[in-house]
N, C-alpha and C positions, 0 to 999 in steps of 0.2 A: 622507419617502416620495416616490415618485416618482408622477407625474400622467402620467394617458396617456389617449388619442382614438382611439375613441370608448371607451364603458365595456366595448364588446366585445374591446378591443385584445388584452387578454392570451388571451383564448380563440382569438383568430383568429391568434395569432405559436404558441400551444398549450400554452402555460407552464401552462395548468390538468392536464394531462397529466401535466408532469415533476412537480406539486405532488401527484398523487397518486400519483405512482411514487413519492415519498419518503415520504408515508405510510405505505404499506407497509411501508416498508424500517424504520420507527421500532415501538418494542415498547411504551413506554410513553404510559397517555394524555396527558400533558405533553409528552411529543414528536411526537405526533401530531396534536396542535391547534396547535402550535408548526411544524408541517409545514405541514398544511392550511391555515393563516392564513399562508404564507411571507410576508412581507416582502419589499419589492423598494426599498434604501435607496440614498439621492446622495451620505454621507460616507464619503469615501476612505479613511481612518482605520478605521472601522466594515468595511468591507467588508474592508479586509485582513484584519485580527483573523479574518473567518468563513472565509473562503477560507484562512488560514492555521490555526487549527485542525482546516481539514477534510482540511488536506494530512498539517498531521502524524498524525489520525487515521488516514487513508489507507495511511501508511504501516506503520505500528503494524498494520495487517491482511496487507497484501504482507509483511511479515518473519515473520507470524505470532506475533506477539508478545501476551502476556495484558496486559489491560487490565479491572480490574475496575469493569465496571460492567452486571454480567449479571443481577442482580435486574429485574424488571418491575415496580416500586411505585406505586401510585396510593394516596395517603395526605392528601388533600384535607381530606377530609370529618373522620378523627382529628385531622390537626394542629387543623384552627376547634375541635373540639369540646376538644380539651388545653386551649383561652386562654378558652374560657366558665365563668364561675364555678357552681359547683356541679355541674358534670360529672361523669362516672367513665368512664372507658374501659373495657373486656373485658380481659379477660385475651391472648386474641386479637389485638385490636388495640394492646396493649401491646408485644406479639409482633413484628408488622408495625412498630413506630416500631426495634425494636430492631435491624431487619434492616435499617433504612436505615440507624441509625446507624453500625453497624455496617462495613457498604457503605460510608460515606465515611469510616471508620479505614481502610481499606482503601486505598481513592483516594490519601486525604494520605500514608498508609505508602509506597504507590506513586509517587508526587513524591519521592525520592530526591535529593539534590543533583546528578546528573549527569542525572536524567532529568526536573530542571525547566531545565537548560540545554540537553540535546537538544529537548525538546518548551514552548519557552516559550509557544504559545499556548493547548495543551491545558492547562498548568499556572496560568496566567492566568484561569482558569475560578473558581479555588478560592484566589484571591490576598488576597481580603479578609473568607475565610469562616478559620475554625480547627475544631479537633475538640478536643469536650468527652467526655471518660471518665467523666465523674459521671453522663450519661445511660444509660449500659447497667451502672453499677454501681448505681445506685438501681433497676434492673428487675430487674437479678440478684438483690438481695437478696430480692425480694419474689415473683417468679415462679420457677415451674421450667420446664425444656426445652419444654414441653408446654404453656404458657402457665395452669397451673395455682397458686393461690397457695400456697406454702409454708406450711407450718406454724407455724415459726418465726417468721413474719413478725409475727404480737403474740405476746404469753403467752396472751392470750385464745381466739383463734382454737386456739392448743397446748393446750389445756386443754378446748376444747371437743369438740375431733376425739381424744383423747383419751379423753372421754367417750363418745363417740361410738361408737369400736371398741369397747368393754368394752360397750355394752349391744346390740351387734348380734351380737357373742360369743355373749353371754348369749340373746339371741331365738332364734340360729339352734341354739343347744342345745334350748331348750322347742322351737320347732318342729319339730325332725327327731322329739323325743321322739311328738311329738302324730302326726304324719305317721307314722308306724311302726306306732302304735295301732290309728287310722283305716284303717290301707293293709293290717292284719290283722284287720280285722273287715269290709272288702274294701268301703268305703266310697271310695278314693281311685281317683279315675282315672285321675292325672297325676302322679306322683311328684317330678318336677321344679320345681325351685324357682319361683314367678309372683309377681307384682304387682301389684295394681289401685290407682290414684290414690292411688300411693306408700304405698301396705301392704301386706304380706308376708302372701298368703292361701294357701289350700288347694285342688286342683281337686276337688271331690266329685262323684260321680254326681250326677243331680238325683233321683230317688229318693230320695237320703238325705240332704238337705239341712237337712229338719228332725231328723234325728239327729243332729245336732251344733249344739252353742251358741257362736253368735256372731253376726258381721254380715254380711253378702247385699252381696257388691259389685260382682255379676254375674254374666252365664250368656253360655254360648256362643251363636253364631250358629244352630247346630242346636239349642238347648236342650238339648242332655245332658250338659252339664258345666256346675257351680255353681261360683262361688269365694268362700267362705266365709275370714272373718276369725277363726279361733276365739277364744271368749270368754277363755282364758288368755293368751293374747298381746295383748289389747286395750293393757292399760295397759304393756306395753315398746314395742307399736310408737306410742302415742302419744308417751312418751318420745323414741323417736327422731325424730319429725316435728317437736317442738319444740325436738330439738337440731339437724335440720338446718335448721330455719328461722333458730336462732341463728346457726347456719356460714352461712348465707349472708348476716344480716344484716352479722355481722363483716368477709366475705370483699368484700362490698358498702364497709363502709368504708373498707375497706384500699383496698382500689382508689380510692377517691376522695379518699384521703387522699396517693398518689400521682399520682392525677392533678393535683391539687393542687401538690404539689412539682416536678411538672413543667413544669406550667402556664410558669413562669420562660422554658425551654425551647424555647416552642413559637415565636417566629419563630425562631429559630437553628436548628428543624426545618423551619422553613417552607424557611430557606435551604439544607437538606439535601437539601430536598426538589427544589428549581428543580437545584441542582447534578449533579443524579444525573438529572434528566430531560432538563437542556442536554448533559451527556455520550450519551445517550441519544441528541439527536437530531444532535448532529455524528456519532455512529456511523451513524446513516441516512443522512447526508449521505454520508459518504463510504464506505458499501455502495454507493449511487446512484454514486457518483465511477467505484468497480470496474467497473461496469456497463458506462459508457459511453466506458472509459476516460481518464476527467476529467482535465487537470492544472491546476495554479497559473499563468496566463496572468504575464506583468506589467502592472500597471495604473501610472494614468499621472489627475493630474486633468485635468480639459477633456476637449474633443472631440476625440476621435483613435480610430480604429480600425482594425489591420493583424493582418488574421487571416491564420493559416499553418497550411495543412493544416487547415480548419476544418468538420466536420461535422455535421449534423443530428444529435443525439442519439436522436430516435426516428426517423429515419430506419435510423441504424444500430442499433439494436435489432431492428429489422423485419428488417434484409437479414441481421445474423447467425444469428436462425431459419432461414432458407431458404439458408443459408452464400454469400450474396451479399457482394459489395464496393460500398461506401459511396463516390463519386467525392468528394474532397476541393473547397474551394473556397478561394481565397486574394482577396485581398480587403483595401484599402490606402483609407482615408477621412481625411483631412485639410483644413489649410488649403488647400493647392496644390490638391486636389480633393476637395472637398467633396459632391458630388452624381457618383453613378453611374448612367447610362442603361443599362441592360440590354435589348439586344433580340437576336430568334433565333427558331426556327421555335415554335408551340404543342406542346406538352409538351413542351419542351426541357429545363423545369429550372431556367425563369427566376424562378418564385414558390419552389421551394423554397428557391433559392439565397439570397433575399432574405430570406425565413423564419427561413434558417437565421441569417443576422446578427444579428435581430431576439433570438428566443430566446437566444442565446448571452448577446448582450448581457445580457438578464433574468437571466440564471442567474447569471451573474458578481455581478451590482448585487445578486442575493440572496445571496450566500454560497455559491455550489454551482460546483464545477469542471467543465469545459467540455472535452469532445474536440478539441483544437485543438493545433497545434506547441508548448512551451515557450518560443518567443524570439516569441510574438504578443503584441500587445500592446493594451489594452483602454481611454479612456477611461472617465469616468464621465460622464451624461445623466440632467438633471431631466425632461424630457417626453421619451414617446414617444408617436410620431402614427400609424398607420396607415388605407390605406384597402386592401381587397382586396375582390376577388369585385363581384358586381351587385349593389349593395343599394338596396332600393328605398325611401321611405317610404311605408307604407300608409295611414298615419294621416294623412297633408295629401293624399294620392294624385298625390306626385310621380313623373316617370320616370326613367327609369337616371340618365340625363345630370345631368337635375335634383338627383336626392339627391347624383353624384358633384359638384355644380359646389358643391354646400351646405359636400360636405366640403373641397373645394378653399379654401373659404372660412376655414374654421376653421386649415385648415393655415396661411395665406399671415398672418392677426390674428393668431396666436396664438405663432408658432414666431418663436424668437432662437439665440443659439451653443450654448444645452444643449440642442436639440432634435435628436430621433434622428427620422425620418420614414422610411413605406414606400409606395407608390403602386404598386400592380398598374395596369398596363393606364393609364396617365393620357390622359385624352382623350376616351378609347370612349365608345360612346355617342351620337354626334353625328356632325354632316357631315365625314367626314375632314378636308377642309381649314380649314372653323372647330373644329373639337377639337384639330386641332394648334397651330393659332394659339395656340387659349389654353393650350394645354399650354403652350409657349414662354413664354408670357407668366406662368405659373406658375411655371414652375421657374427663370425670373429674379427674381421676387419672395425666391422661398423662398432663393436664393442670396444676395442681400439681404441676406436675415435672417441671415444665418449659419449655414444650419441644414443639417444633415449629411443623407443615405438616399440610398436608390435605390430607381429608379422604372423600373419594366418598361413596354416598348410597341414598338408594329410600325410608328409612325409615323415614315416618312423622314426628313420636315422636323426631330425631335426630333432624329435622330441626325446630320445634319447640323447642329445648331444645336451638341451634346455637342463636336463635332468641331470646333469652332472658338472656341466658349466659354472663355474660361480660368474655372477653376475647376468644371468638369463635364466628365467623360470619359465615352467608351463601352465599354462592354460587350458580349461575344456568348456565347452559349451554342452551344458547338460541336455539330456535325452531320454524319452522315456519310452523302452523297448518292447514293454506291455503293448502300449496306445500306438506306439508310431509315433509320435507325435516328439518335435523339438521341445525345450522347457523354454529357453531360450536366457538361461541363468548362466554366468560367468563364474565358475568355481578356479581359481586361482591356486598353486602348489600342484598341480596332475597334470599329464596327458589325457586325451580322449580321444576314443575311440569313433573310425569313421564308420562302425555299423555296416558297413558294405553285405555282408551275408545275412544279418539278422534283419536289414530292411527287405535285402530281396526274399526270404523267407515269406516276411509278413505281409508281403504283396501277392504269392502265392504264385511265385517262378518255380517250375518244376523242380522235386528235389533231384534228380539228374542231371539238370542242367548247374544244380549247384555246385553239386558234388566233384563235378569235372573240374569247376570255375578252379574249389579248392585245390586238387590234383597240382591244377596250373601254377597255384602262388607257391612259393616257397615256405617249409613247413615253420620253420622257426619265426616267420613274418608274421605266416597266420594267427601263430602260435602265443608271439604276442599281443595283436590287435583284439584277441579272444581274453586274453588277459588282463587288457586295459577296456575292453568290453565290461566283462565278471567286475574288474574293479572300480569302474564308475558306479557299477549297477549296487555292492556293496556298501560304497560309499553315501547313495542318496540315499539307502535304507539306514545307511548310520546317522546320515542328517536327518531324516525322516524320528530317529528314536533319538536324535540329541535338540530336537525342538520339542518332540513330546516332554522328553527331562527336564529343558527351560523352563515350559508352559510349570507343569508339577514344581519345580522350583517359586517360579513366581508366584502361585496358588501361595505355595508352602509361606514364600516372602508375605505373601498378601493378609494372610489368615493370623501370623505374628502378629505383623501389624495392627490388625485389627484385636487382637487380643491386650496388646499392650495398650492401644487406646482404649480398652474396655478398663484392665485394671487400674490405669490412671483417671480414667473420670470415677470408678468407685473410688479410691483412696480420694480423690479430689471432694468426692460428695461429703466423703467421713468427716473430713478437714473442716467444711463449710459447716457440719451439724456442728462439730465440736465448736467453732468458732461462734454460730448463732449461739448454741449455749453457753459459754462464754459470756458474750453480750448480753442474753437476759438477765445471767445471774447479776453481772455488772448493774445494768439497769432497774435491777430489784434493790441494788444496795444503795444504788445513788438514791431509789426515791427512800429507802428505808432515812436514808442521812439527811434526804431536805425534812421528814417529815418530823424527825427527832428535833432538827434543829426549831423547827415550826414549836414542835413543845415544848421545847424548854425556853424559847421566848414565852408560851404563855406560862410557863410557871414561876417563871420569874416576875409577866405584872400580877397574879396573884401574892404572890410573895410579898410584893411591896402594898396592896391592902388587905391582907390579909389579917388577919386578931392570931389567927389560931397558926402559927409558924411549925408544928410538930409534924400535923397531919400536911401541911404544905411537900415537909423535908422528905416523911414516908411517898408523897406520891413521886417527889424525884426518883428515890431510889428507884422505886418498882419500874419505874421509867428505864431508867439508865442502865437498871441492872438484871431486868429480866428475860434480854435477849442474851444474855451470855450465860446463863446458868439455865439451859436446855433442862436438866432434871427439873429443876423448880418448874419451869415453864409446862411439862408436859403433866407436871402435877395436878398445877393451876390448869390445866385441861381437863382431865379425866375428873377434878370437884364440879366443873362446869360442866361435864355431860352426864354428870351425875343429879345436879341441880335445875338445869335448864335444857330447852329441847327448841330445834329452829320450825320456826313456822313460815308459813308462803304468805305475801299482804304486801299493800302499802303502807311506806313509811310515813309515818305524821308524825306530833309532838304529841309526847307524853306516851309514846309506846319503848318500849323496854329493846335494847339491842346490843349485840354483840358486833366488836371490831376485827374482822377478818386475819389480819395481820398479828396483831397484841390477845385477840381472845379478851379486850377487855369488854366489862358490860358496863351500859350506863342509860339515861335518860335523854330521847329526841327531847331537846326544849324550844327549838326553833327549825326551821328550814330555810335556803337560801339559793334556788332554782337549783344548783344540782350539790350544793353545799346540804350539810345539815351542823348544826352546835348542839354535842352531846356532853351531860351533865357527868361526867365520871368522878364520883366522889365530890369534894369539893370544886373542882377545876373542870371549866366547859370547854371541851377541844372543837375546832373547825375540823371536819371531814369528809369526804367524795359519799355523798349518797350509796356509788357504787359500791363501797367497799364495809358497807355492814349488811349485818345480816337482823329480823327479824327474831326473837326471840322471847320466850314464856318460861316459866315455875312449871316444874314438872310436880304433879297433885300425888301426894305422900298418900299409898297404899292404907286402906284402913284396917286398923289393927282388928282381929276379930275378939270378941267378946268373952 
C-alpha cells in the first residue's frame, strides 16, 4: 500500500471523488466495498494485471460484445450458513446459489480457447478456480423452477403430498355439499372459498351462527359476517393440518439433508462468489474508463513521469456537461528534472495542473485508466506528500506560515527516490524575501532526497534559482494579456509572469494608484516580472508562427503526398496499357497458331485424296510462308484492292469473300450456325463467319472508242 501526507492527501489531490464515481458504476455489493475501499498499490506486477484487465474489459464494451456477468448476487450470508453444521437453506436461497453457479458455467463456457488468448487478463481471474456440475445437478434433483421441493425428492414426502390431494379432494366435496345447504336455507353470506389459521371455514351471517354446528374462528370487522368451521368437516381438516405439518417436516429435511451435501461446496461457492463480484468490479472500472475516456498508459518501475495530452478526469466530466474543452497538460519528471517550479498569474491553472499529475498518478497505482495520450508513460511511487491551500493548526494555535514550515518539515525527513510530492504556493505566508530563502533552501533539500513534484509560486528568487539549478526547471501557465483572460496551457523550460500591473491596468485601477504601487516594488523586481511579462508574450507569438509553419509544412507534407500518388497511379496506368497490349498481341498470336495448325490438318487430308499434289504443295506454301514475308503480303494486298472492293450484306453460299487476317478470297460453299467452309482454291477451310468480309470484282473502266 502506498503512504501519503498528510491523512487529508487523497481528498485534497480528489481521489475520494473518482472512488465514488466507481461505486456507482459497480452493481454488486462485493464490488462496491471493493470500489469504496479502492486500493492504491507500489507492485508493478499488480498494477499491470488491474490496469490490464480493465483495458480488456474496456474493450469488450467499445465492440459491444456480451460478457456474462449480469446477475447482481449478494450471497454472503447463504454461502457461511451452507459450511455451519446443522443448517438448512430455503428453497429460495437454494435458488440464489444456483444462479451463480450457474453464472460462472457460463463465464468458464465463455473462456473459449481463443478468447483466453485474446483477453488473457480477464481470463486470469478464473485461472485457479474450475466449474463443478454436481452443484446445480444436486439442486435440480430436489427443487423445481420455482424453488419449490419436488415431490420426487423422497418416497415419503411422494406419499404424503399424495395423501394430501386425496383428502383435500375429499373436504372440498363435503364442503361445497354443506355450503349449498346453508347458502339455501340463506344462511351463507359469502360463497367463496376462506380460511382462518389454516382451516377451511364458512362465511355465515352472524345471526345464524348458532345454527350451524361447529367451531367459531372469527367475525368480521363490522360483525356481520361469522366464519364457522362446520362440525362435518372438523376431522378431514384436522387430517390435513397433520399431513401438512408432516410435508413440511419432511420438506424441512430434505432441505437440510442438502444443505448438507452441499456444505463440501461452500468455499468453492465462496470462490464463485469473489469471481463474479471481481468481474463485476473490473466492469465498473472500465464503465468509469468510458467516461473519462481512460487508456493503458505504459508504466515503467521507479520514478519517472511523462504525461501526454493528460487531463483532469473530473475536470473533464464537468466541461463535457456544459460541452466545454478540457485544455490538455504535458508534463515530463525525471532524473535530469526532477522538481517542476510552476509559476504564472492567480487562476491561471497552476494548482489544477499539479492536481491533475497527482490524481492520475493515483488512479494508475489503483488500477483505473487515465485520460492521457497512449505513448505516456507512468512510474511507480511509495509515498505521496502534498501541501495545498492555508491550512492552519487550531489545535497548537499555529499561523499559516507556521503550520506550512511544520509541513515543510515532514516533506524534507521524510522523502527519498519513491517520493511523488506537491507544494501549492511554497513560501507564502511570510516576509517575501525570508519565504523565499527558505523556499530555495527547501526545494535543495528535497532535490537531495531524490524526490520528484511540483511546486507552484509567485516568488522571483524560486524561478531564478529553477533556472539555473540542474535538476529543477520552470514552468508557466500561459496568459493572454490582450483578453485577460488565463489560456490555461502548461509551457514547460520558462518562468511566468504574475501579470500583477498589466491585470490591474486592464481592470481599469487608476494609473496613480499604479504608478505609486510601482514606486513601492523594487526597480530591478519589476524590472524583471516586465521581462518575463514581454517574454511570454514573445514567446506565444512565436508559438503562434511555429504552428502556422507546422500547419504550411503539413499542407507542404500533404500536397507531395498526394502528388506522388498521382504520379504513381499514371506510371501504374502506363504499365497496365503496356501490359493489356502485351496480352492482345500475345492472344492474336496464339489464335493465329491454333488457326495455322487447323490448316494444315486440312491440307494434309487434302493431301492424302488429292490427284493433283502440285497445287496441294503451292497452297502450303502460301500458307506457311506468307506471314513472314510482309512485302509479298502487302503486295498480294494492294493487287486485291486493285481487283476487288468490300461490300455491306449477308453472307450465304456461293458469295465471293475475303479472310480478314490472310486477305485470302475464296468461295462461301456451305454455312454452319456461326461457322462458314470457304472454297480457297482447291482446299475448303472451316472459318468464324465473323472474320470475313463480303466482297466483289471491281467493273474494268471502259475504254473509250
Amino acid at each position: 500500500m502506498i503512504r501519503y501526507y498528510p491523512e487529508s492527501a487523497l481528498g485534497q489531490l480528489e481521489f475520494d471523488k473518482i472512488r465514488d464515481l466507481l461505486v456507482e458504476k459497480c452493481r454488486s455489493v462485493y464490488a462496491r466495498e471493493k470500489a469504496a475501499a479502492l486500493r492504491i498499490h507500489t507492485r508493478l506486477e499488480f498494477i499491470q494485471v488491474e490496469l490490464q484487465r480493465t483495458g480488456e474489459f474496456k474493450s469488450l464494451l467499445e465492440q459491444g460484445q456480451y460478457f456474462p456477468n449480469e446477475d447482481n448476487l449478494n450471497l454472503s450470508l447463504e454461502i457461511k450458513l451452507l459450511g455451519l453444521p446443522g443448517a438448512a437453506l430455503s428453497g429460495e436461497q437454494f435458488l440464489q446459489i444456483l444462479r451463480l453457479t450457474d453464472a460462472l458455467r457460463q463465464i468458464f463456457h465463455w473462456f473459449d480457447r481463443e478468447r483466453r488468448l485474446a483477453y488473457p487478463g480477464l481470463a486470469s481471474v478464473i485461472k485457479d478456480s474450475y466449474y463443478e456440475k454436481a452443484i446445480i445437478q444436486f439442486i435440480d434433483e430436489i427443487l423445481e423452477e420455482n424453488g419449490q421441493v419436488r415431490d420426487k425428492a423422497s418416497p415419503e414426502l411422494a406419499e404424503i403430498r399424495m395423501s394430501l390431494y386425496r383428502k383435500r379432494n375429499e373436504l372440498r366435496r363435503l364442503f361445497d355439499r354443506i355450503v349449498a345447504r346453508l347458502n339455501k336455507a340463506g344462511y351463507v353470506a359469502e360463497t367463496e372459498e376462506a380460511f382462518l389459521n389454516g382451516r377451511r371455514v364458512v362465511a355465515l351471517f352472524a345471526e345464524h351462527k348458532r345454527q350451524v354446528k361447529g367451531i367459531l374462528h372469527g367475525e368480521s370487522d363490522s360483525r356481520k359476517t361469522s366464519f364457522i368451521e362446520p362440525e362435518e368437516t372438523i376431522g378431514l381438516n384436522n387430517e390435513i393440518f397433520s399431513l401438512e405439518h408432516a410435508e413440511n417436516r419432511e420438506v424441512n429435511r430434505i432441505l437440510r439433508d442438502l444443505t448438507t451435501r452441499l456444505s463440501a461446496y461452500a468455499p468453492l461457492l465462496a470462490v464463485y462468489h469473489d469471481i463474479a463480484g471481481e468481474y463485476d468490479f473490473i466492469h465498473g472500472k472500465a464503465r468509469l474508463a468510458m467516461d473519462v475516456h481512460g487508456i493503458h498508459p505504459n508504466l515503467q518501475d521507479g520514478s519517472h513521469i511523462h504525461l501526454i495530452e493528460a487531463r483532469h478526469p473530473l475536470l473533464f466530466l464537468y466541461h463535457r456537461k456544459s460541452q466545454k474543452t478540457t485544455v490538455p497538460v504535458n508534463i515530463k519528471l525525471d532524473d535530469k528534472n526532477r522538481i517542476l517550479v510552476i509559476s504564472g498569474p492567480n487562476a491561471g491553472g497552476k494548482t489544477v495542473a499539479m492536481k491533475t499529475v497527482g490524481l492520475l498518478q493515483l488512479m494508475v497505482q489503483a488500477g483505473l485508466l487515465i485520460p492521457v495520450h497512449p505513448d505516456s508513460t507512468l512510474g511507480i511511487f511509495k509515498q505521496i506528500m502534498i501541501h495545498i491551500g492555508d491550512e492552519q493548526s487550531l489545535e497548537f494555535e499555529l499561523s499559516t506560515y507556521s503550520s506550512h514550515l511544520i509541513h515543510m518539515k515532514h516533506f524534507m525527513e521524510q522523502s527519498n527516490g519513491r517520493t511523488l510530492f506537491f507544494i501549492d504556493e511554497l513560501g507564502s505566508g511570510s516576509d517575501p524575501n525570508l519565504g523565499g530563502a527558505f523556499a530555495e533552501v527547501i526545494l535543495l533539500e528535497l532535490l537531495k532526497k531524490h524526490a520528484l513534484g511540483i511546486v507552484t509560486t509567485h516568488y522571483l528568487n524560486l524561478k531564478v534559482m529553477a533556472n539555473k539549478t540542474p535538476g529543477i526547471v520552470n514552468g508557466a501557465m500561459s496568459f493572454d494579456e490582450k483578453l485577460l483572460q488565463p489560456l490555461y496551457q502548461l509551457v514547460i523550460g520558462k518562468p511566468g509572469s504574475s501579470y500583477t500591473f498589466s491585470i490591474a491596468e486592464r481592470i481599469g485601477l487608476h494609473p496613480d494608484l499604479i504608478n505609486s504601487a510601482r514606486k513601492l516594488v523594487d526597480e530591478e523586481h519589476f524590472r524583471l516580472d516586465k521581462l518575463l511579462n514581454r517574454t511570454e508574450q514573445d514567446l506565444r507569438n512565436l508559438e503562434v508562427k511555429d504552428r502556422e509553419l507546422q500547419q504550411m509544412l503539413k499542407e507542404n507534407a500533404r500536397l507531395k503526398t498526394e502528388l506522388e500518388k498521382t504520379l504513381h497511379k499514371e506510371k501504374h496506368q502506363q504499365q497496365l496499357q503496356i501490359l493489356q497490349e502485351q496480352n492482345r498481341i500475345s492472344a492474336d498470336r496464339y489464335s493465329y497458331l491454333k488457326e495455322m495448325e487447323r490448316k494444315l490438318k486440312q491440307i494434309i487430308f487434302e493431301w492424302r485424296k488429292s490427284e493433283n499434289k502440285e497445287e496441294v504443295i503451292k497452297q502450303m506454301q502460301a500458307l506457311l510462308f506468307n506471314q513472314k514475308e510482309k512485302p509479298a503480303a502487302e503486295k498480294f494486298k494492294k493487287k486485291f484492292d486493285a481487283k476487288f472492293q468490300e461490300i455491306e450484306g449477308e453472307i450465304r453460299p456461293g458469295m465471293q469473300v475475303r479472310m480478314k487476317k490472310s486477305h485470302q478470297t475464296g468461295i462461301v460453299r456451305e454455312l454452319r450456325k456461326k461457322k462458314a467452309v470457304v472454297q480457297v482454291g482447291m482446299i475448303p477451310i472451316t472459318i468464324d463467319i465473323s472474320d470475313l468480309v463480303l466482297i466483289k470484282e471491281k467493273t474494268k473502266p471502259e475504254t473509250p472508242a
